[in-house]
C-alpha positions as CSV (number, residue, x, y, z in Angstrom):
1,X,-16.0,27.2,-2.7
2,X,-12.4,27.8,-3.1
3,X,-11.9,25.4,0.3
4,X,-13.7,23.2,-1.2
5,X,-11.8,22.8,-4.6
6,X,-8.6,22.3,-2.6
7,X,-10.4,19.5,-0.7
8,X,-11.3,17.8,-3.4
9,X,-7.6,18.2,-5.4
10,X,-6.4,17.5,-2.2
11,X,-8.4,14.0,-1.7
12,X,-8.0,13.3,-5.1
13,X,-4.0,13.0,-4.9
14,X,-4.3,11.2,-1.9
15,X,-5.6,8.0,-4.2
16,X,-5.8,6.5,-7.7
17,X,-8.9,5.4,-10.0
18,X,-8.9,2.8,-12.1
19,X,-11.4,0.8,-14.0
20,X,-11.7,-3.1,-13.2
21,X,-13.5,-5.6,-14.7
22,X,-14.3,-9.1,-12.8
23,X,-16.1,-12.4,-14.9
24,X,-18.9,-13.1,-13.0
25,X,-19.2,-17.2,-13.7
26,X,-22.8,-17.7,-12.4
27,X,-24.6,-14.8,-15.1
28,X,-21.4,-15.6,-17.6
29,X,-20.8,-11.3,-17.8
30,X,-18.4,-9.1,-17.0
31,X,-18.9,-6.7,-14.2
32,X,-17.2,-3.6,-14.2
33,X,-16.3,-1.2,-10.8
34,X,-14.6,1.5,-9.9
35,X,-11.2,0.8,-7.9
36,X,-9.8,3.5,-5.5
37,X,-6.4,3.2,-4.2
38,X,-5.2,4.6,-1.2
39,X,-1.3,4.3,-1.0
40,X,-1.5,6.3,2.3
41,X,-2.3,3.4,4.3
42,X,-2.8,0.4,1.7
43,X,-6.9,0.8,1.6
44,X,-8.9,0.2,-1.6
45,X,-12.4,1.0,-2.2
46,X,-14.8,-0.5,-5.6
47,X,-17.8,1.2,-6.6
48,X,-20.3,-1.2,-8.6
49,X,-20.5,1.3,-11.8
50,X,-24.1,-0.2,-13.4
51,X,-25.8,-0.5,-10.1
52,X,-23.9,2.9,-8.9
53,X,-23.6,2.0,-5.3
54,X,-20.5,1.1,-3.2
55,X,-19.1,-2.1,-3.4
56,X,-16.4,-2.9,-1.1
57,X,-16.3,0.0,1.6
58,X,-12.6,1.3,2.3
59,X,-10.5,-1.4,3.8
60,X,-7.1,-2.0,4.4
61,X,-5.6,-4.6,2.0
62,X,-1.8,-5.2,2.3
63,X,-1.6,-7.7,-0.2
64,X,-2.0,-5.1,-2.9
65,X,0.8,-2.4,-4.1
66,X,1.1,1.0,-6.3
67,X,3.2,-0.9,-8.7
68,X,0.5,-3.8,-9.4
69,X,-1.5,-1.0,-10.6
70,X,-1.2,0.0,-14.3
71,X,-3.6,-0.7,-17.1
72,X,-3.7,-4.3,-18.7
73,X,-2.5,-5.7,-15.3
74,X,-4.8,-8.3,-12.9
75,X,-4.8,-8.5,-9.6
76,X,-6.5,-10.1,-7.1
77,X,-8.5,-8.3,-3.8
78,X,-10.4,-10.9,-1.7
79,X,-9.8,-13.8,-4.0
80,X,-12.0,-11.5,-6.9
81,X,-9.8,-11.6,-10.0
82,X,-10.2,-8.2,-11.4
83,X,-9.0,-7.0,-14.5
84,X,-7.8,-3.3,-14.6
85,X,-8.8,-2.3,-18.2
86,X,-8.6,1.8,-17.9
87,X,-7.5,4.7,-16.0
88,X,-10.5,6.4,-13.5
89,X,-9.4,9.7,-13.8
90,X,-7.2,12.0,-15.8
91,X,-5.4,12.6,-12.5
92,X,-4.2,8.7,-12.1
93,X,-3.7,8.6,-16.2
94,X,-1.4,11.4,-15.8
95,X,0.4,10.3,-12.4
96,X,0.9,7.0,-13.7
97,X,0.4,6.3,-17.4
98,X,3.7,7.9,-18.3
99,X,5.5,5.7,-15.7
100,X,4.9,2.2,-17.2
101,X,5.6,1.7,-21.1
102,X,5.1,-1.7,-22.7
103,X,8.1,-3.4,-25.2
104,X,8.7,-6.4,-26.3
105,X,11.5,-8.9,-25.1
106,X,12.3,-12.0,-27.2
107,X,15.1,-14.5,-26.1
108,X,16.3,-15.9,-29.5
109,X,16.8,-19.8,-30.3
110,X,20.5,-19.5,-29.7
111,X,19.9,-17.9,-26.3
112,X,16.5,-20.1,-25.0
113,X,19.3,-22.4,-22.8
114,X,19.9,-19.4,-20.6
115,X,16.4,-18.1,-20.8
116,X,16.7,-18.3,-16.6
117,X,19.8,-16.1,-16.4
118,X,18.3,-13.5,-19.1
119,X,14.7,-13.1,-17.7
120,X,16.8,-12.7,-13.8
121,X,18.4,-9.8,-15.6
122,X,15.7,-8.3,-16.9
123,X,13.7,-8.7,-13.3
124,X,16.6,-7.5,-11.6
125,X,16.9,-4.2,-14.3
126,X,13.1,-2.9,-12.8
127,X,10.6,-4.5,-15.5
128,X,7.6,-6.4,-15.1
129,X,7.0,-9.2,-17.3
130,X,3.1,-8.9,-17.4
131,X,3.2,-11.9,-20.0
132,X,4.9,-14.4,-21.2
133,X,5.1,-17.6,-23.5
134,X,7.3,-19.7,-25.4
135,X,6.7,-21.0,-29.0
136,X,7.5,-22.4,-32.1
137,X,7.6,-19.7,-35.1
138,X,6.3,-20.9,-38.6
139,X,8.0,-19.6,-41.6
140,X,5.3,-17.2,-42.2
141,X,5.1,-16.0,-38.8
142,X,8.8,-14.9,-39.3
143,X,8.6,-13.2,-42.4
144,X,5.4,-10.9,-40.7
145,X,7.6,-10.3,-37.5
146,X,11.0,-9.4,-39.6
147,X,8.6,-7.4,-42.5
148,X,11.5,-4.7,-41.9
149,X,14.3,-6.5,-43.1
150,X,13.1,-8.2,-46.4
151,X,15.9,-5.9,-48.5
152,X,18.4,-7.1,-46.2
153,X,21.3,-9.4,-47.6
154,X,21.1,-12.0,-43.9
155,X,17.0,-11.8,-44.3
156,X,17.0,-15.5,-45.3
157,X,19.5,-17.2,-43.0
158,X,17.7,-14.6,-40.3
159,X,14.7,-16.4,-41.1
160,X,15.8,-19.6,-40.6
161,X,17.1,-19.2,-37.8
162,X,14.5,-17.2,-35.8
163,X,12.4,-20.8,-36.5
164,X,15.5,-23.3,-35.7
165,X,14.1,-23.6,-32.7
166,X,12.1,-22.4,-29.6
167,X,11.8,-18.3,-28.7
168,X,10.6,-16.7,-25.6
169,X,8.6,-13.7,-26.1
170,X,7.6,-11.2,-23.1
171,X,5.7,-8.6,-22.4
172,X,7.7,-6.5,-20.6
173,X,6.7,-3.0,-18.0
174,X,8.5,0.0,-16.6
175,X,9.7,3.3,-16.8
176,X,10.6,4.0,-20.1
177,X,10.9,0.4,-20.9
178,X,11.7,1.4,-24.7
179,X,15.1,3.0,-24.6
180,X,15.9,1.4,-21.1
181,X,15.2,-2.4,-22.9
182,X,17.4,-1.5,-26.0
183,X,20.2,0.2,-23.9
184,X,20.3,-3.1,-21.6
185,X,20.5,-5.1,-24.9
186,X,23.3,-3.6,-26.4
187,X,24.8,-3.3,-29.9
188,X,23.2,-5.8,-32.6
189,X,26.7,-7.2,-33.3
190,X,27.9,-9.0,-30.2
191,X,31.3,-8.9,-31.8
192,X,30.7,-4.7,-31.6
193,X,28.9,-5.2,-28.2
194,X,31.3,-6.9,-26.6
195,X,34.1,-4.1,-27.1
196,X,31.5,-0.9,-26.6
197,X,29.0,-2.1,-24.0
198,X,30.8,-5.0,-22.7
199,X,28.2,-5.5,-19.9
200,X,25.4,-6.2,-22.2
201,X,23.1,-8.8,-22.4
202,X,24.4,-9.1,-26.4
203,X,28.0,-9.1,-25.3
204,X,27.7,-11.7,-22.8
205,X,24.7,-14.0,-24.2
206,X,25.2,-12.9,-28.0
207,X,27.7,-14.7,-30.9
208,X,27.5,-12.4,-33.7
209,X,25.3,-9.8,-35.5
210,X,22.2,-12.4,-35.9
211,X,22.6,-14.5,-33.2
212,X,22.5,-12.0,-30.8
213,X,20.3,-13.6,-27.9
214,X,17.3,-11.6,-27.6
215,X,15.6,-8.4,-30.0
216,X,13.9,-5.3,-28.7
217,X,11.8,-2.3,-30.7
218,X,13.2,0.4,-31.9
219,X,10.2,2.7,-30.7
220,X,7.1,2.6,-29.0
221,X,4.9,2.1,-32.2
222,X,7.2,-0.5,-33.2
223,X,6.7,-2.2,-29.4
224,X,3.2,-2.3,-29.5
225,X,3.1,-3.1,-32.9
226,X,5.1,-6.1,-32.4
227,X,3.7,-7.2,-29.5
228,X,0.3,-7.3,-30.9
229,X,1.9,-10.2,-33.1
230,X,2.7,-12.1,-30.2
231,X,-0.3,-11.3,-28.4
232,X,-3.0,-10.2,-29.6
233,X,-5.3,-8.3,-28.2
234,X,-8.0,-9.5,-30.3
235,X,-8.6,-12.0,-28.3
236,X,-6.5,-14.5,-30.2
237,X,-3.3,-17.0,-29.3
238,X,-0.9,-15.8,-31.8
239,X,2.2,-18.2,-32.6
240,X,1.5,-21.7,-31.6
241,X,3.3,-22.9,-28.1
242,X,6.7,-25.2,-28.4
243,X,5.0,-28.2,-26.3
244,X,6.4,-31.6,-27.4
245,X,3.4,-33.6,-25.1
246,X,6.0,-36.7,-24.7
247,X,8.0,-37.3,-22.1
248,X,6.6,-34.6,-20.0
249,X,5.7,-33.6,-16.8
250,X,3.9,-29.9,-15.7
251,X,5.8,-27.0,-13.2
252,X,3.8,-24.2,-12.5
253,X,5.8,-21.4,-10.5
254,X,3.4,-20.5,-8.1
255,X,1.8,-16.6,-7.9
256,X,4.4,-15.3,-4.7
257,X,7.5,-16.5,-6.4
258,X,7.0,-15.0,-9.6
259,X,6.0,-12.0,-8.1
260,X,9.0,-11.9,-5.2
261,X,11.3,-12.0,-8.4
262,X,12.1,-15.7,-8.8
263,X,11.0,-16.9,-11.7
264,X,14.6,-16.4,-13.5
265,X,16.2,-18.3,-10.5
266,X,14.1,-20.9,-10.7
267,X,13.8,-21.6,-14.3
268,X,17.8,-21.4,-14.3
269,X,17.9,-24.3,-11.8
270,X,15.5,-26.8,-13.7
271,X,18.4,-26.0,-16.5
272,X,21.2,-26.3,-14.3
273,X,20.3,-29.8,-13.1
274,X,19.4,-31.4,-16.4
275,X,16.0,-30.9,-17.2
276,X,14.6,-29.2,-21.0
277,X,12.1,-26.7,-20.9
278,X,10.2,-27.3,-24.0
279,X,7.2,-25.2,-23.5
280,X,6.8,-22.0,-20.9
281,X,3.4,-19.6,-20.7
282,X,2.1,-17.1,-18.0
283,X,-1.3,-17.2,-16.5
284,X,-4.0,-15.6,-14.6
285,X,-6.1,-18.4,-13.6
286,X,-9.9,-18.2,-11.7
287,X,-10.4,-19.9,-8.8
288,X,-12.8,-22.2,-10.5
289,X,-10.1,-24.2,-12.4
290,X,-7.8,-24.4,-10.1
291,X,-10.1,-25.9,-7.8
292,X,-10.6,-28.3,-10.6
293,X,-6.9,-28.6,-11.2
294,X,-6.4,-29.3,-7.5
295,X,-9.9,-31.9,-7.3
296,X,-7.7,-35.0,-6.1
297,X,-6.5,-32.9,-3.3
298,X,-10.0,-31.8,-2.0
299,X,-10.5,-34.2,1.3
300,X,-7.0,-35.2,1.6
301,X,-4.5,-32.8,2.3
302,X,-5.9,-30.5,4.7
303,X,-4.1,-27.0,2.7
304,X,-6.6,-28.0,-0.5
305,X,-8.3,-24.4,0.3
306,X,-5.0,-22.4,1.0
307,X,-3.3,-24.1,-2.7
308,X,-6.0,-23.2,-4.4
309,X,-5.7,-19.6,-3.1
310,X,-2.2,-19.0,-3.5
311,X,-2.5,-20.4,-7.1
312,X,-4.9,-17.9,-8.3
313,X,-3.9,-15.1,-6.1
314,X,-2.0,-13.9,-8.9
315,X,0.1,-14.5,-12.3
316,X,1.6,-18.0,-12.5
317,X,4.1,-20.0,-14.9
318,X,2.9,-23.2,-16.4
319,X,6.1,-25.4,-18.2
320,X,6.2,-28.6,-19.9
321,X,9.7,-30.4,-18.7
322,X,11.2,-33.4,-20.8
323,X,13.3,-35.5,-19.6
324,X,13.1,-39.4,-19.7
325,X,11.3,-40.6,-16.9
326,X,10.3,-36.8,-16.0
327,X,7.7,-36.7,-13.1
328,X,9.5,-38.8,-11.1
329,X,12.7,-37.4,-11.6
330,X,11.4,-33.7,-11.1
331,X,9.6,-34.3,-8.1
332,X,12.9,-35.4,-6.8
333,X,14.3,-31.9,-7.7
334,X,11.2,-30.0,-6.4
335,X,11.4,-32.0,-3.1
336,X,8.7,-32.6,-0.7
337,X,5.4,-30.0,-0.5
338,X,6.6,-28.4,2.6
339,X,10.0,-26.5,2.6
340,X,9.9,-26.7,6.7
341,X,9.6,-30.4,7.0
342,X,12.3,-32.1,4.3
343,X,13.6,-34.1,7.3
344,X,11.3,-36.9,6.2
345,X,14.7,-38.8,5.0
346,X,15.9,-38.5,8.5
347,X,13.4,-39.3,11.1
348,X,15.8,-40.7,13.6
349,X,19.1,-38.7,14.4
350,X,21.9,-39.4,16.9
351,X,22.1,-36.8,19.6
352,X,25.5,-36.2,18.6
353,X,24.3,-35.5,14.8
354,X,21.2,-33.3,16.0
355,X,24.2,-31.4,18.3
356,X,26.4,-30.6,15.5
357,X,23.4,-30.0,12.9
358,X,22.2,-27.4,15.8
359,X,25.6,-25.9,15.8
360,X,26.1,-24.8,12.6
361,X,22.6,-22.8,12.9
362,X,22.5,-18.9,12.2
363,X,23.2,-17.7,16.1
364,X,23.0,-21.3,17.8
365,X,25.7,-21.9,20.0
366,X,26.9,-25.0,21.0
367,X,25.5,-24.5,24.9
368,X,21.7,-23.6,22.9
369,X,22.0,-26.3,21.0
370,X,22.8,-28.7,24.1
371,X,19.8,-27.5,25.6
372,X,18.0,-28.0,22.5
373,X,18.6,-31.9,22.9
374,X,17.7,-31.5,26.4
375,X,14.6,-30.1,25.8
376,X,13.8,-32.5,23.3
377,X,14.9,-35.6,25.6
378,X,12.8,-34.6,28.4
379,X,9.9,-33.4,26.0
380,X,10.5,-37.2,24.5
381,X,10.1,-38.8,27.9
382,X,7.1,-36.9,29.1
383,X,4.8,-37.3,25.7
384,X,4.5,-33.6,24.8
385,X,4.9,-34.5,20.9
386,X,2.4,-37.4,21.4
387,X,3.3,-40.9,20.6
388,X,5.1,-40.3,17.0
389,X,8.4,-38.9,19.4
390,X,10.4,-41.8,20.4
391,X,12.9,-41.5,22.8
392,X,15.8,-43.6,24.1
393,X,19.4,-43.0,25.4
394,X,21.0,-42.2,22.0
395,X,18.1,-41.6,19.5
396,X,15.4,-39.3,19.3
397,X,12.6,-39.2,16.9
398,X,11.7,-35.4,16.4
399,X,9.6,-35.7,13.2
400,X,6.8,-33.9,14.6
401,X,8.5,-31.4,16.8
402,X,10.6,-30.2,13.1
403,X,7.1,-30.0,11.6
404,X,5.8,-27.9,14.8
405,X,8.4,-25.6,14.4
406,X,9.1,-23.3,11.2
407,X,12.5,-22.7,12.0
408,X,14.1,-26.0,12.5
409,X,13.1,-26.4,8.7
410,X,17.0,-24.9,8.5
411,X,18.0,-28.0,9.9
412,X,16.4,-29.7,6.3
413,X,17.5,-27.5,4.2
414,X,21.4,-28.0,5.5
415,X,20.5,-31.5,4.9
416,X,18.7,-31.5,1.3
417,X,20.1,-27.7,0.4
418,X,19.2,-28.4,-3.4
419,X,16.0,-29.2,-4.0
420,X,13.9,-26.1,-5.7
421,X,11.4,-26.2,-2.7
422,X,14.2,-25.6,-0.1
423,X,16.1,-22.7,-1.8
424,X,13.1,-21.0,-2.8
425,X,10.4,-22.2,-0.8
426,X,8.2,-20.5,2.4
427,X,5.7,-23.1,3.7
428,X,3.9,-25.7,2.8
429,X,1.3,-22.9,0.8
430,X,4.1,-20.8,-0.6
431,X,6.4,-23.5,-1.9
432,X,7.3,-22.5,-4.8
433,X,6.2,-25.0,-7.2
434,X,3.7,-27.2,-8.2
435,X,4.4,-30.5,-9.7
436,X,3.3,-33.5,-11.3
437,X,2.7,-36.0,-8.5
438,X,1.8,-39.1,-10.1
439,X,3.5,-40.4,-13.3
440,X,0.3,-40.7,-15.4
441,X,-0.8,-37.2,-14.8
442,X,2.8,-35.6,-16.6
443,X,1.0,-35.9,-20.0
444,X,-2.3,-35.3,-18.6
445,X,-1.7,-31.8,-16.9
446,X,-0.3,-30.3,-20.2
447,X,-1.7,-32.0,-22.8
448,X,-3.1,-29.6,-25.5
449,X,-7.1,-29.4,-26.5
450,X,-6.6,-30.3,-29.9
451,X,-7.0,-34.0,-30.8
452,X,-7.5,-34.9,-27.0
453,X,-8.2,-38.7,-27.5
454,X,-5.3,-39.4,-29.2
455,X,-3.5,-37.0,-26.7
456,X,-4.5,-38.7,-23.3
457,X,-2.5,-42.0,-22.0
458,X,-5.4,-44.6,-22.0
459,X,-5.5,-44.7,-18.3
460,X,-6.0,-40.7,-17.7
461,X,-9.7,-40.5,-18.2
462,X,-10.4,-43.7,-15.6
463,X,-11.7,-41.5,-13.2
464,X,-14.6,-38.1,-13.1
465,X,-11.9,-35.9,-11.7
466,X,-9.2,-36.9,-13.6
467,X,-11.3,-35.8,-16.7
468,X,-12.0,-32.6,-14.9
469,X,-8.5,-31.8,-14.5
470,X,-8.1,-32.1,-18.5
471,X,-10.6,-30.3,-18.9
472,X,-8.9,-26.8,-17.1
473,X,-5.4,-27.9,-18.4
474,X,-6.2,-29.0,-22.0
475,X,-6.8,-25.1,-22.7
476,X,-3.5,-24.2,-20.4
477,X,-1.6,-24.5,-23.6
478,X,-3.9,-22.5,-26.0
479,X,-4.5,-19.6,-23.9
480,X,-3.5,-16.5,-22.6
481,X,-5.9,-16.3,-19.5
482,X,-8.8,-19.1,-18.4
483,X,-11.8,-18.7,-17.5
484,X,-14.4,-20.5,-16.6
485,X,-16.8,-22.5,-18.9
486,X,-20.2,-20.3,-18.7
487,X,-22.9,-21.8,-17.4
């Protein structure tokens, strides 16, 4: 018996319970499972807990990692959206419950400018941000949220303020997130702040003691008091979003950017180049809207099953951008779909351009990159590339020989080193971004669900899937997490 109790305590720190929930569409339920996780080797296990009989045998899964795994979190295994709403065991809950705490982090009106630099700091610092959203505060919504400081002599002004303009509220995880979030703010007073922790977020984003950039809790109670205000667990929206629905054209930060760490990066270059945020939310979507989102791609590009993948393999930011004439100035700054193949604006090159470009390659050499032309002449004259590779003595056509191969996609970005698909970009998949294509969808793709025929531009509901796409995106704005409409 004894061997067999240190088998099972053995077995049972070799993996981590939780329990998931997935929304099954076609009986409009949720099913809940068991979910093993073996960090060993990567392998995850489900056990259907109603039906009590294995689900999904132990299989190697390196998409998924220990620190996706905490309560309130969703992740994705096989493209099932599950939702992990509890801890199997007391063994996991005591492993890992005390590792992630939950606080609040909320960018102030004076600091929403530089919301890319302050969210890259607070990436960078070891929190998650499991949820996010930007809004507009009413003056009652303020006085609820700052309930503390109503004997205070700056309470008005404070409240004015905090609803001068947009805020950022997040969600934010780790390791005694708490203390670690207040430490990394700083002082209230910038003023003090700037003198005793001069490295601060309120020494270097801060003006004084109540414009100060961003807020924290003071305890744990007080985070998940406040958070509740923001989002509520109840199942409603809390403060109403900042969108302005004029103007405007969508960006969605796609699932493997926000969670490689980008979103800051990003969002600070849309600022950088011009462009206003005005609205900014966080999403778990289900497959079933995006593949109504992505409708007028299905048939035409031939990636329509690998997009719709990557854009609900995981959390995603959905922004409204203004700027006058926005979706065609923004898909300017995004660039084309495919990081690899931005070349399109040079499909002829001298030999003597392609040479130097070749040159100034990480580890080409001027003799590799005389070959490289060689290759490509004689490739040219022989028809490997097929007929779109034309060829004479001082021009070569290597459109689709730069599309063929990944790595000549550094010849593009040396070329167009600026556009938000080249800097932070993989493939054609994993691009980054989405954006508004066409200029009558800008409106169309974030346009809220209240009032929708006064809200759509009289072309947008022309055509079925047009209407469909409303449909999914109307609710993008009203929503913490979509799902889809029961059957």
């Amino acid at each position: 018996m004894a061997n067999v109790l240190c088998y099972r305590r053995e077995s049972q720190a070799d993996r981590f319970a939780f329990i998931a929930e997935w929304y099954d569409p076609n009986a409009s339920l949720f099913r809940r499972y068991e979910l093993l996780y073996y960090p060993k080797d990567g392998s995850v296990e489900m056990y259907d807990v109603k039906n009590h009989r294995t689900f999904l045998k132990r299989t190697k899964y390196d998409s998924l990692h220990l620190e996706d795994l905490f309560v309130g979190n969703k992740i994705t295994i096989f493209s099932r959206h599950l939702s992990l709403v509890d801890y199997g065991d007391q063994y996991t809950a005591r492993k890992l419950g005390s590792r992630k705490e939950r606080t609040l982090a909320l960018i102030k009106p004076d600091a929403a400018p530089k919301m890319g630099e302050l969210i890259d700091i607070i990436i960078n610092a070891g929190f998650t941000v499991t949820k996010a959203k930007m809004m507009a505060l009413s003056r009652k919504e303020a006085i609820d949220f700052y309930v503390d400081h109503q004997s205070k002599p700056f309470y008005n002004e404070l409240l004015q303020f905090v609803t001068s303009g947009p805020i950022v509220a997040m969600e934010i995880l780790g390791d005694d997130a708490v203390s670690k979030w207040k430490t990394l703010l700083g002082p209230a007073n910038s003023a003090v702040a700037r003198t005793d922790a001069p490295d601060s977020i309120r020494a270097n984003f801060g003006h004084d003691g109540l414009r100060n950039a961003a807020h924290g809790p003071d305890s744990v109670a007080s985070a998940a008091q406040e958070l509740e205000l923001f989002f509520p667990s109840s199942g409603g929206h809390g403060p109403v979003n900042s969108a302005k629905f004029t103007n405007c054209t969508c960006c969605i930060i796609k699932p493997h950017a926000v969670n490689e760490g980008l979103t800051g990066k990003i969002i600070k270059a849309i600022i950088s180049e011009g462009f206003q945020i005005s609205a900014l939310q966080m999403f778990n979507l289900e497959r079933a809207n995006v593949e109504e989102f992505y409708e007028i791609y299905k048939g035409v590009v031939t990636e329509y099953l690998e997009m719709v993948t990557e854009l609900c393999s995981g959390p995603c930011i959905a922004m409204e951008i203004i700027q006058p004439e926005p979706p065609k100035a923004f898909r300017d700054f995004c660039g084309p779909s495919d990081p690899s193949s931005q070349h399109q604006c040079f499909c002829c090159l001298p030999l003597a351009v392609l040479h130097m470009l070749c040159s100034e390659l990480p580890g080409m050499h001027l003799e590799a990159a005389s070959c490289l032309c060689l290759i490509l002449k004689c490739a040219g004259k022989l028809g490997i590339f097929g007929t779109s590779i034309a060829w004479n003595t001082s021009v070569l056509n290597f459109h689709t020989f730069l599309c063929m191969e990944e790595w000549l996609g550094e010849i593009a970005r040396h070329l167009r080193p600026g556009t938000l698909r080249a800097v932070f970009g993989k493939n054609k998949i994993q691009n980054a971004v989405h954006c508004t294509d066409l200029p009558e969808d800008g409106l169309l793709e974030v346009s809220p669900s209240i009032a929708p025929e006064t809200s759509l531009p009289a072309n947008s509901c022309t055509h079925f899937c047009r209407c469909k796409r409303y449909s999914t995106f109307s609710r993008f704005w009203t929503t913490n997490s979509l799902h889809p409409h029961p059957k």
